[in-house]
Backbone as ProteinMPNN parsed JSONL, in Angstrom:
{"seq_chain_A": "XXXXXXXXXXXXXXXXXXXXXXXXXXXXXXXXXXXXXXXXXXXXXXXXXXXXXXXXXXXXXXXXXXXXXXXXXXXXXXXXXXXXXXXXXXXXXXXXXXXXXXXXXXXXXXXXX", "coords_chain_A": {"N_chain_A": [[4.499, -9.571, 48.731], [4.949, -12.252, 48.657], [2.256, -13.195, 47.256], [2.438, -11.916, 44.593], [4.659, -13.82, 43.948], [3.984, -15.715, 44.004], [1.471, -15.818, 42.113], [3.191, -15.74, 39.782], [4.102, -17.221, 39.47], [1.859, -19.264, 39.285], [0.628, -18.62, 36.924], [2.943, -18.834, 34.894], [2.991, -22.016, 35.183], [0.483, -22.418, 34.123], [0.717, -21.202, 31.417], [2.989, -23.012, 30.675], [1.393, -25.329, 30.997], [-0.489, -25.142, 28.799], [0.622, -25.125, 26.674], [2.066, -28.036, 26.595], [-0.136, -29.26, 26.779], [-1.473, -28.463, 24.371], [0.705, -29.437, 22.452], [0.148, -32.283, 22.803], [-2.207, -33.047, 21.556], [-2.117, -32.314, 19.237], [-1.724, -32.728, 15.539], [1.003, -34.887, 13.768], [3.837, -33.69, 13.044], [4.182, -31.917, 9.423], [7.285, -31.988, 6.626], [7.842, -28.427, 6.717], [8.383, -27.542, 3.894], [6.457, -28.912, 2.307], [3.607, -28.639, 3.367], [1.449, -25.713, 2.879], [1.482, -22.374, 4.346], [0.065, -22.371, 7.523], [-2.307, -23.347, 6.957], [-3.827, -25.722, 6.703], [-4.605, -27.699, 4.935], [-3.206, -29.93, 2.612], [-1.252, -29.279, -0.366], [-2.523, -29.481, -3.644], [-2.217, -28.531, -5.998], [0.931, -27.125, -7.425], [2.517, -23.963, -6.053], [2.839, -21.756, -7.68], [1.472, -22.909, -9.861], [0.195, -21.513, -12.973], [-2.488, -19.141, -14.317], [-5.226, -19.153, -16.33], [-5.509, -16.882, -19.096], [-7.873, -16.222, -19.779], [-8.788, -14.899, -16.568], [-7.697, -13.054, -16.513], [-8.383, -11.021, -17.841], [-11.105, -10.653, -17.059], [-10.404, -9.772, -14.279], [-10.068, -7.467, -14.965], [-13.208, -6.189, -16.098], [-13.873, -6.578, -13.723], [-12.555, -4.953, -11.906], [-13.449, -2.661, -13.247], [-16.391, -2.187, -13.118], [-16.401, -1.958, -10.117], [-14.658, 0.314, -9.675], [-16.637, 2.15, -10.782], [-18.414, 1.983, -9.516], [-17.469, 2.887, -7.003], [-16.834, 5.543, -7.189], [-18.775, 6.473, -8.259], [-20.968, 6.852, -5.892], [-20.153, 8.853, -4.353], [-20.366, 11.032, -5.861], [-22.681, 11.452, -7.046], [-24.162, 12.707, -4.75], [-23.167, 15.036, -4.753], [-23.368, 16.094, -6.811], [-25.35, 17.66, -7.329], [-24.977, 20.552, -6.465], [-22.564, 21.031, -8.131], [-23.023, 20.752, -10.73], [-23.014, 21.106, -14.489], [-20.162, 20.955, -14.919], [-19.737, 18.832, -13.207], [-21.47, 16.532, -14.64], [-20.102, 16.496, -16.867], [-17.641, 15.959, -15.892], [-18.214, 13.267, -14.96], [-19.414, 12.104, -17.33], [-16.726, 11.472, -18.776], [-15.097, 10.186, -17.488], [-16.887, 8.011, -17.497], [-16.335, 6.964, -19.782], [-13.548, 6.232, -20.289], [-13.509, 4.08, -18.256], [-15.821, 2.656, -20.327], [-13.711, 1.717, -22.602], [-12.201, 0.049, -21.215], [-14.051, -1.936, -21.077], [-14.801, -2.434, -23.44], [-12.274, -3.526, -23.98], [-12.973, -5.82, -22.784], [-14.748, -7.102, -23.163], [-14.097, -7.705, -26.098], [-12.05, -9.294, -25.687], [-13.49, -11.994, -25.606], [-14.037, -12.217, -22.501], [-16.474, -12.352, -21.32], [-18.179, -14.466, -22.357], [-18.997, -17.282, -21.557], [-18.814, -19.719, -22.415]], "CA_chain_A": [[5.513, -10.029, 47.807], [4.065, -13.561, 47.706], [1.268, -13.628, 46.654], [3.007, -12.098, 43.565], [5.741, -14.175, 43.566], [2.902, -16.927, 43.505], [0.703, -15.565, 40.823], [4.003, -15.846, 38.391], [4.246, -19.135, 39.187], [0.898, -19.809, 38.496], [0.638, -17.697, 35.289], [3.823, -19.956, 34.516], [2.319, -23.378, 35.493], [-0.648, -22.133, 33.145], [1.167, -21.589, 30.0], [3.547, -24.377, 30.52], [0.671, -26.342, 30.979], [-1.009, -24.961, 27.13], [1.622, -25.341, 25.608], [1.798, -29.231, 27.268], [-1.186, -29.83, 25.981], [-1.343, -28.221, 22.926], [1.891, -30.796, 21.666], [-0.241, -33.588, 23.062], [-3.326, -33.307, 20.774], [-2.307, -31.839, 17.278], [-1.386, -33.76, 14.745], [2.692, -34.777, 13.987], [4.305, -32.545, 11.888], [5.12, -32.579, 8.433], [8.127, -31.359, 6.804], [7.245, -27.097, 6.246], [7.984, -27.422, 2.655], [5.213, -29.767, 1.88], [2.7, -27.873, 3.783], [1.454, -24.402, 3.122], [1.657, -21.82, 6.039], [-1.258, -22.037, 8.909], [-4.043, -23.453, 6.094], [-4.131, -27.407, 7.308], [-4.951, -28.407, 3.712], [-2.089, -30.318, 1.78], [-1.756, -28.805, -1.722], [-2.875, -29.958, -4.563], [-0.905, -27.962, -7.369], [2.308, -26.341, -7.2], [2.023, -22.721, -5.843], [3.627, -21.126, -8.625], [0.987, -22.977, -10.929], [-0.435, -21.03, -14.112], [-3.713, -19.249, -14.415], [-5.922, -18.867, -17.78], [-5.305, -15.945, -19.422], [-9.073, -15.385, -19.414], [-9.121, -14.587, -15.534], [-6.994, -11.441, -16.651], [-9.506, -10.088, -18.585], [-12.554, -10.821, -16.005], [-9.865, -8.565, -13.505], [-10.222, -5.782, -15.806], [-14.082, -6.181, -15.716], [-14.638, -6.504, -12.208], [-12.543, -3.087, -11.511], [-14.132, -0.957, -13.853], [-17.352, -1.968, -12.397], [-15.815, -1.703, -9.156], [-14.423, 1.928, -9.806], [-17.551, 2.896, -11.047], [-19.311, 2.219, -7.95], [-16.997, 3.804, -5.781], [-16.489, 7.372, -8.045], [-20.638, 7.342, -8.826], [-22.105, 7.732, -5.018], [-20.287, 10.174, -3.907], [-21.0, 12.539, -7.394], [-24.791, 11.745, -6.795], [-23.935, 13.269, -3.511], [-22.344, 16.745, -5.168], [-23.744, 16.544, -8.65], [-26.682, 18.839, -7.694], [-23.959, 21.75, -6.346], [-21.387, 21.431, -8.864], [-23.769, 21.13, -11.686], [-22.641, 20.482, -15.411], [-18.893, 19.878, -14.29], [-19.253, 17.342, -12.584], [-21.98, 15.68, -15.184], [-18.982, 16.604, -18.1], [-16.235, 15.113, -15.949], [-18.412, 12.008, -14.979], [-19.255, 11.175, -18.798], [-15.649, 11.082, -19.084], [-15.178, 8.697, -16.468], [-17.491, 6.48, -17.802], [-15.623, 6.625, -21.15], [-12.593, 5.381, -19.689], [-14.223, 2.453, -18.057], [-15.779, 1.64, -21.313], [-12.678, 1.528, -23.27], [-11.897, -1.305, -20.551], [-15.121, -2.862, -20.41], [-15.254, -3.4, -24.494], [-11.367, -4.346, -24.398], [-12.677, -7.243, -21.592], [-15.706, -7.902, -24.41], [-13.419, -8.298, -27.196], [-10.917, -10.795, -25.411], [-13.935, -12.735, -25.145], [-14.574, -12.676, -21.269], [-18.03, -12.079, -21.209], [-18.424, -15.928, -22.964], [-19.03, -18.303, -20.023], [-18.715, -21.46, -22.568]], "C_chain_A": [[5.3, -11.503, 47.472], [3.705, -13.884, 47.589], [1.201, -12.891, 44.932], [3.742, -12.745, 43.107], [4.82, -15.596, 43.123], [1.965, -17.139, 42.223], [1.555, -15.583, 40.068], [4.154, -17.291, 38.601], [2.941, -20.087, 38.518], [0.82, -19.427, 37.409], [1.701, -18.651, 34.463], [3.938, -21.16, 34.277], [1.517, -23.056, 34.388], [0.142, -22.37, 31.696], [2.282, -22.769, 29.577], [2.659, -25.785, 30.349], [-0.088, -26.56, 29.425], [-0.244, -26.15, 26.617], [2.417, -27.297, 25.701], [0.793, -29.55, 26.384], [-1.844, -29.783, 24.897], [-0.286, -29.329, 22.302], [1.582, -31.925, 22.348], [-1.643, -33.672, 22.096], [-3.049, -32.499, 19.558], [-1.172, -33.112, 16.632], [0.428, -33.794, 14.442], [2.798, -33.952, 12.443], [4.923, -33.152, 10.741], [6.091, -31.8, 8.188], [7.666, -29.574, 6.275], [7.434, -26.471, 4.97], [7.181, -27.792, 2.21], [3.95, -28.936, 1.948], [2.746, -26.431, 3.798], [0.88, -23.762, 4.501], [0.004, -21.623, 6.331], [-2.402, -22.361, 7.975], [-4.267, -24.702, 6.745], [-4.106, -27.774, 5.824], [-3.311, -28.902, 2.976], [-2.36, -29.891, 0.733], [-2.001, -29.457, -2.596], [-2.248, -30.031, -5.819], [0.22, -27.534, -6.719], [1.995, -25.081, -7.511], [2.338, -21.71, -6.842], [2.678, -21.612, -10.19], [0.364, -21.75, -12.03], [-1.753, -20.642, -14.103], [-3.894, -19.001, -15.808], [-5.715, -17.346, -17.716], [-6.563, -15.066, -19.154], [-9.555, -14.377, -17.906], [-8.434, -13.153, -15.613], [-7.972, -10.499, -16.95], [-11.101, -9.702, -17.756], [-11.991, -9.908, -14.759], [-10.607, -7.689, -13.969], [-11.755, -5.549, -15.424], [-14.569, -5.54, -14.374], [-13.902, -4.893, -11.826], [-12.707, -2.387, -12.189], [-15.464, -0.828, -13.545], [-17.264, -1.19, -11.102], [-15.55, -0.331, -8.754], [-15.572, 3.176, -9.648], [-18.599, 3.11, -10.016], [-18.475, 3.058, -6.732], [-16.954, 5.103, -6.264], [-18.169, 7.406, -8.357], [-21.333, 7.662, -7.664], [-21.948, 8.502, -4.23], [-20.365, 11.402, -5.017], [-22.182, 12.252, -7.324], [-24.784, 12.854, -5.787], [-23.989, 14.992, -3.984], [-23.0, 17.105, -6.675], [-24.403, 17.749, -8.33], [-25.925, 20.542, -7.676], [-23.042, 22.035, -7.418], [-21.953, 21.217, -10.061], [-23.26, 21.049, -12.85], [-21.271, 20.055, -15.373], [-18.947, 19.2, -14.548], [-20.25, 16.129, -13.744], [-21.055, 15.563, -16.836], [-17.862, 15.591, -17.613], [-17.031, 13.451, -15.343], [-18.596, 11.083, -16.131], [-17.603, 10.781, -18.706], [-14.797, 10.129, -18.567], [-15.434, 7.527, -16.26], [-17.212, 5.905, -19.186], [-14.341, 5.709, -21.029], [-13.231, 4.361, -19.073], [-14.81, 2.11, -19.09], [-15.192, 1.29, -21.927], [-12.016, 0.218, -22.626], [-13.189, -2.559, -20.695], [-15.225, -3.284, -22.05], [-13.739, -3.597, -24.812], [-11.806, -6.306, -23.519], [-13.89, -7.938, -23.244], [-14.914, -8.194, -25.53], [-12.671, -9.519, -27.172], [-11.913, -12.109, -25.526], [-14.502, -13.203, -23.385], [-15.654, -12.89, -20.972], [-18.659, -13.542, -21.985], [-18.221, -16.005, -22.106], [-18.525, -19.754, -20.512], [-17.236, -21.697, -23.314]], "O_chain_A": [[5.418, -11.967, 46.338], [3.912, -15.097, 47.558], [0.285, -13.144, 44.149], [3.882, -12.653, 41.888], [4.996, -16.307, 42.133], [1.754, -18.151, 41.555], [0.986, -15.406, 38.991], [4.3, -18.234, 37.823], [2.91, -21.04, 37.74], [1.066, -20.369, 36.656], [1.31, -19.193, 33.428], [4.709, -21.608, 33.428], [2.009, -23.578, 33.388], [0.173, -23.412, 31.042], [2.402, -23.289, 28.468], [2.976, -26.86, 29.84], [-0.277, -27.659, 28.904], [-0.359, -27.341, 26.327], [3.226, -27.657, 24.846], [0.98, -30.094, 25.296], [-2.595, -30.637, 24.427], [-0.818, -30.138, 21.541], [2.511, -32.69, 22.608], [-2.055, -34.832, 22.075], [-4.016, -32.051, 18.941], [-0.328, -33.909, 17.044], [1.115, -32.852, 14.839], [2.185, -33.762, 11.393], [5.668, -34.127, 10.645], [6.278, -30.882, 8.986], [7.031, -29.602, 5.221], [6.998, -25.357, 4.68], [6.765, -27.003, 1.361], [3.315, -28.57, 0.959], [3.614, -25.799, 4.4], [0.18, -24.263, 5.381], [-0.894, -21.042, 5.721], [-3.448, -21.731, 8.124], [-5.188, -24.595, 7.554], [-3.063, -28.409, 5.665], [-2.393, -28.084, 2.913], [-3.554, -29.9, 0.434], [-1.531, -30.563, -2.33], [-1.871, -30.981, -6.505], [0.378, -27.614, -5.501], [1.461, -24.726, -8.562], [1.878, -20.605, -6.554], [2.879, -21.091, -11.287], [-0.001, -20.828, -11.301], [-2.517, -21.585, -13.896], [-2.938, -18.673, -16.51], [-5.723, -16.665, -16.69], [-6.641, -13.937, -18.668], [-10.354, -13.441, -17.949], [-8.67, -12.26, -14.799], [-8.268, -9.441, -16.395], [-11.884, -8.762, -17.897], [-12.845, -9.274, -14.14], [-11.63, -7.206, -13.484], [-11.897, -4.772, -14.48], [-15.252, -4.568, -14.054], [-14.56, -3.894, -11.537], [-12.212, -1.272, -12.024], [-15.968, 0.294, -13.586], [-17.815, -0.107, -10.903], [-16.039, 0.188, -7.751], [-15.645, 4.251, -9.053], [-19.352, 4.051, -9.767], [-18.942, 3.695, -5.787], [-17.098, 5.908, -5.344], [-18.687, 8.472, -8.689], [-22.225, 8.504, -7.77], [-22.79, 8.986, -3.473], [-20.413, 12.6, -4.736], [-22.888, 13.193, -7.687], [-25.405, 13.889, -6.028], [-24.735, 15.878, -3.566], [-23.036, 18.134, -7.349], [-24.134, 18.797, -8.918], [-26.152, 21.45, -8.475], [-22.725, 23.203, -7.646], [-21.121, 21.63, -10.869], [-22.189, 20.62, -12.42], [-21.025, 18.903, -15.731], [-18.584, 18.616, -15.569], [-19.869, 14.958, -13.754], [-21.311, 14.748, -17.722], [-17.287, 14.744, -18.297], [-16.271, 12.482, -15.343], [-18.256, 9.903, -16.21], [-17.372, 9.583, -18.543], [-13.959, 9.433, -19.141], [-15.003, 6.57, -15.617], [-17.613, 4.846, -19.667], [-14.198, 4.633, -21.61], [-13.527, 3.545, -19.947], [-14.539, 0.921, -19.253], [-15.631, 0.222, -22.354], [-11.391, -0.58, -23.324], [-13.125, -3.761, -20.441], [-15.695, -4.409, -22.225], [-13.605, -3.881, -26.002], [-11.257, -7.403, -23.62], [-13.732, -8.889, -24.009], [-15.231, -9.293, -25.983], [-12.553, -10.419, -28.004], [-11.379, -13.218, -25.548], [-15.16, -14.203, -23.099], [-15.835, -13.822, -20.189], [-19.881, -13.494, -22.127], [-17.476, -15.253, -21.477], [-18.065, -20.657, -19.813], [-16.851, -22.837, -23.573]]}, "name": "protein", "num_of_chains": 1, "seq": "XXXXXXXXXXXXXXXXXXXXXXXXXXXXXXXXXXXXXXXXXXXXXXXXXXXXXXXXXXXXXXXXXXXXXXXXXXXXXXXXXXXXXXXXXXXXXXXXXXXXXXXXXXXXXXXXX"}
């Protein structure tokens, strides 16, 4: 009984001791509106700032690529079994992603300058 009653004391001593020495080497606190949570970095903008409209359109992009890689390698996989199907309902698949991919070209995304 005590050489348990000892090991809680030490186990106790231990994290009293962290936690000691953790609030002796970090830095003093600021107030937790200023600072965003657990990054260290002070902000720069205000979190609520504004993005370009363009980054909407470069979304769209990236998940119809995106899509298309995840829905094309498992139908490589099955194409050969399920046979014109699946090469009827994959055109159609890739119709819908282009209907996205030349609304992202029209907005202009695909310009870099």
């Amino acid at each position: 009984m005590i050489a348990v009653l000892s090991l809680l004391a030490l186990i106790l001593a231990g994290v009293v001791g962290l936690y000691a020495a953790s609030s002796a080497v970090r830095p003093a606190r600021e107030s937790a509106t200023v600072l965003p949570y657990e990054s260290g970095l002070v902000p720069q903008q205000h979190a609520v700032s504004r993005y370009h409209t363009r980054w909407y359109a470069v979304t769209v992009l990236f998940l119809a690529f995106d899509m298309e890689m995840i829905f094309m390698y498992p139908w490589a996989v099955v194409v050969a079994d399920m046979g014109t199907t699946a090469v009827v309902e994959m055109f159609g698949f890739l119709t819908i992603l282009l209907v996205g991919v030349t609304y992202v070209w029209r907005e202009g995304a695909l310009r870099w300058t």
